[in-house]
N, C-alpha and C positions, 0 to 999 in steps of 0.2 A: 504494500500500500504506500502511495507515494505524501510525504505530508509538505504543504507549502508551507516552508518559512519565512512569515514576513518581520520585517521591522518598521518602525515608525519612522516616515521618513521626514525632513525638514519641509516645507510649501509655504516660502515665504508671502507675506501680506500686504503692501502698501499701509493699508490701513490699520492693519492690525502694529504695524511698526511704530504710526502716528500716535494713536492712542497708549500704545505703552510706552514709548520718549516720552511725552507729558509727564503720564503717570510716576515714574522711574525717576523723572528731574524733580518733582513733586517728593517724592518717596525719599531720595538721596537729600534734598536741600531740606527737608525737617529732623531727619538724624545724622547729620554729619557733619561740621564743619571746613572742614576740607577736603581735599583728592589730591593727595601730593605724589608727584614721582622723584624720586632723590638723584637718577642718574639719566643719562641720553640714551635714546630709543637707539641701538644698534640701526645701521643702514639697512633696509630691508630690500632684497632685490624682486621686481615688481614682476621680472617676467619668471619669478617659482610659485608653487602653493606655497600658501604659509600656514604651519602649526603651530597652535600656540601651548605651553605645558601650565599651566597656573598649577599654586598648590589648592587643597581642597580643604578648607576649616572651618565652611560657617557657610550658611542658608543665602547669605550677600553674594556670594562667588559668582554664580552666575550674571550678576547684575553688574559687579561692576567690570566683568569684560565686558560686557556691552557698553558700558557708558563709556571705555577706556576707544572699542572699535571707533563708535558714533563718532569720537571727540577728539580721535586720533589719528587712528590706521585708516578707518573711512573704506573697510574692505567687507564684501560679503559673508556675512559671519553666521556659522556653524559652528552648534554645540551639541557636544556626545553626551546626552542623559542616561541616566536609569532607566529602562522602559516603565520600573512600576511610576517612577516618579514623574514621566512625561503623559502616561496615563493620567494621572491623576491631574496633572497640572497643562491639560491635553493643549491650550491657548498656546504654549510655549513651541508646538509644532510649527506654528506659524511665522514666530520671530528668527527661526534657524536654528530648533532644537532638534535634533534625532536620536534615535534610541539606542540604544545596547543590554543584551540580559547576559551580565557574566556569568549567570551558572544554565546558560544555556551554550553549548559550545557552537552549534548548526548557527543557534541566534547573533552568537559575538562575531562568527566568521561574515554573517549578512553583513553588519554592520561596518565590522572595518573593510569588506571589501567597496562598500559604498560609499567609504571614508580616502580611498584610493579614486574614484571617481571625483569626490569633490577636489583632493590634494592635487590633481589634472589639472585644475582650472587657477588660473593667475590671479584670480581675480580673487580667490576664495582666500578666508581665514577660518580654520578651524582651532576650537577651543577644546582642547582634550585633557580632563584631568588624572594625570598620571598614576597617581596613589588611588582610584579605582571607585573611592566616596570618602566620605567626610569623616576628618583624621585631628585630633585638636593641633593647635598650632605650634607645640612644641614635642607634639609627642615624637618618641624616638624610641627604636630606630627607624626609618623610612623606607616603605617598601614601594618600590617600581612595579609595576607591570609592563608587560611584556610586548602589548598593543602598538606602540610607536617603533619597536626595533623591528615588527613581524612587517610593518607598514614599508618600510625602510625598505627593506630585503626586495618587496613584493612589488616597488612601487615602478613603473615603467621611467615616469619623470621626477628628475629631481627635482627635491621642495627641498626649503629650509624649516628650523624647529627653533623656535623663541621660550626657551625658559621665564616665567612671570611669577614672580612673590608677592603676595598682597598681605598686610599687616593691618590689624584696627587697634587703634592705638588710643586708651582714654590716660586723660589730662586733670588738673583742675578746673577743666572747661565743660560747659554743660553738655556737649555733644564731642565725641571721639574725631579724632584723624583718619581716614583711608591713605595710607602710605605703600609706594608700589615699587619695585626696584626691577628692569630687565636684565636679563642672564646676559649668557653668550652664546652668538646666534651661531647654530649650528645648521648643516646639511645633512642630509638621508644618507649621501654617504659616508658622512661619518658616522654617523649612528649606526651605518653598516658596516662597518671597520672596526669601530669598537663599541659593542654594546651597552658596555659601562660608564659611556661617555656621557650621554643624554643623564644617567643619575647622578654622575659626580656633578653636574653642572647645576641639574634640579637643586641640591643639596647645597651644593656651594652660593647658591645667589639667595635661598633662601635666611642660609647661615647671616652672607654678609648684609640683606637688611633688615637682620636683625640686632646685630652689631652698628649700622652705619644708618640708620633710620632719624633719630635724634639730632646726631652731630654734623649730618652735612652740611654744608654752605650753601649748597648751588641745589636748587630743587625747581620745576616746573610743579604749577597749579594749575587741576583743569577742572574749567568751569563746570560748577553744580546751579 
């Protein structure tokens, strides 16, 4: 008997983009007082896919790679969910969310090979979070999956891979910080060269802003 496996795939919205920008700037500008980045956006080269690797710690992740795409990158942006969670949160199909069930292997295989489709396209940015779900912010030790090097291997064209650290940071101020530091912008090939590369980097940029968040001097702020 033959079973189709599907996934949830992304179907972006016009409108449905409109109404949650609002909403989101709405949502960000009542609890947050700033969106600070501490270091410069690596050069991105516009004619690869771009992945991006955020870490995973809190219910906001999602959001503010979108506010960081909208406000920055300016690229069509895809995000790898939970299928329970995009189920449920089904609106999220719309804005460039698509599915994945890790303990489905036929379903995860759907998934990233539809994720090799999108990483085709120049124009596209996928948002993939590597640690698999939601991890607290300092917990240790860090576990990778395996999903970005099988990408690498499999992928006809080369894309590049953006390491991203997001940090919320409270103050004596009524409302917290969102502080973001980028990695080092790797390629597929290298992620195919050395598989342990993409984690020591995850690792490493999350390390240094955690370390370097406070005391830099030179930081971009992006409008909420």
């Amino acid at each position: 008997m033959l079973v189709n496996i599907r996934m949830i795939k992304a179907d972006h919205n016009k409108l449905a983009h409109l109404v949650f920008s609002l909403y989101l700037k709405s949502l960000l500008k009542s609890s947050f007082k700033e969106f600070i980045i501490i270091n410069e956006l690596p050069m991105i080269d516009n004619s690869k896919g771009l992945i991006v690797t955020p870490n995973h710690f809190s219910w906001w992740d999602g959001f503010f790679i979108y506010w960081l795409n909208k406000k920055l990158l300016k690229k069509k942006l895809f995000i790898l969910m939970l299928e329970e969670q995009l189920k449920r949160y089904w609106f999220f199909k719309y804005l460039g969310c698509y599915s994945i069930e890790l303990n489905d292997k036929r379903k995860t295989f759907a998934s990233l090979k539809y994720t090799l489709e999108l990483v085709s396209n120049s124009n596209n940015f996928i948002a993939i979070y590597p640690q698999g779900d939601i991890q607290p912010y300092d917990h240790r030790p860090i576990v990778i999956k395996d999903g970005i090097n099988f990408l690498s291997q499999k992928a006809k064209a080369a894309f590049s891979i953006l390491p991203i650290a997001f940090k919320i940071h409270y103050s004596n101020e009524k409302l917290p910080t969102i502080y973001v530091r980028f990695g080092k912008l790797l390629t597929s090939s290298d992620a195919y060269s050395n598989p342990e590369l993409l984690k020591n980097e995850f690792i490493n940029n999350l390390n240094m802003l955690n370390s370097d968040y406070l005391t830099t001097s030179s930081y971009n702020i992006i409008d909420i």
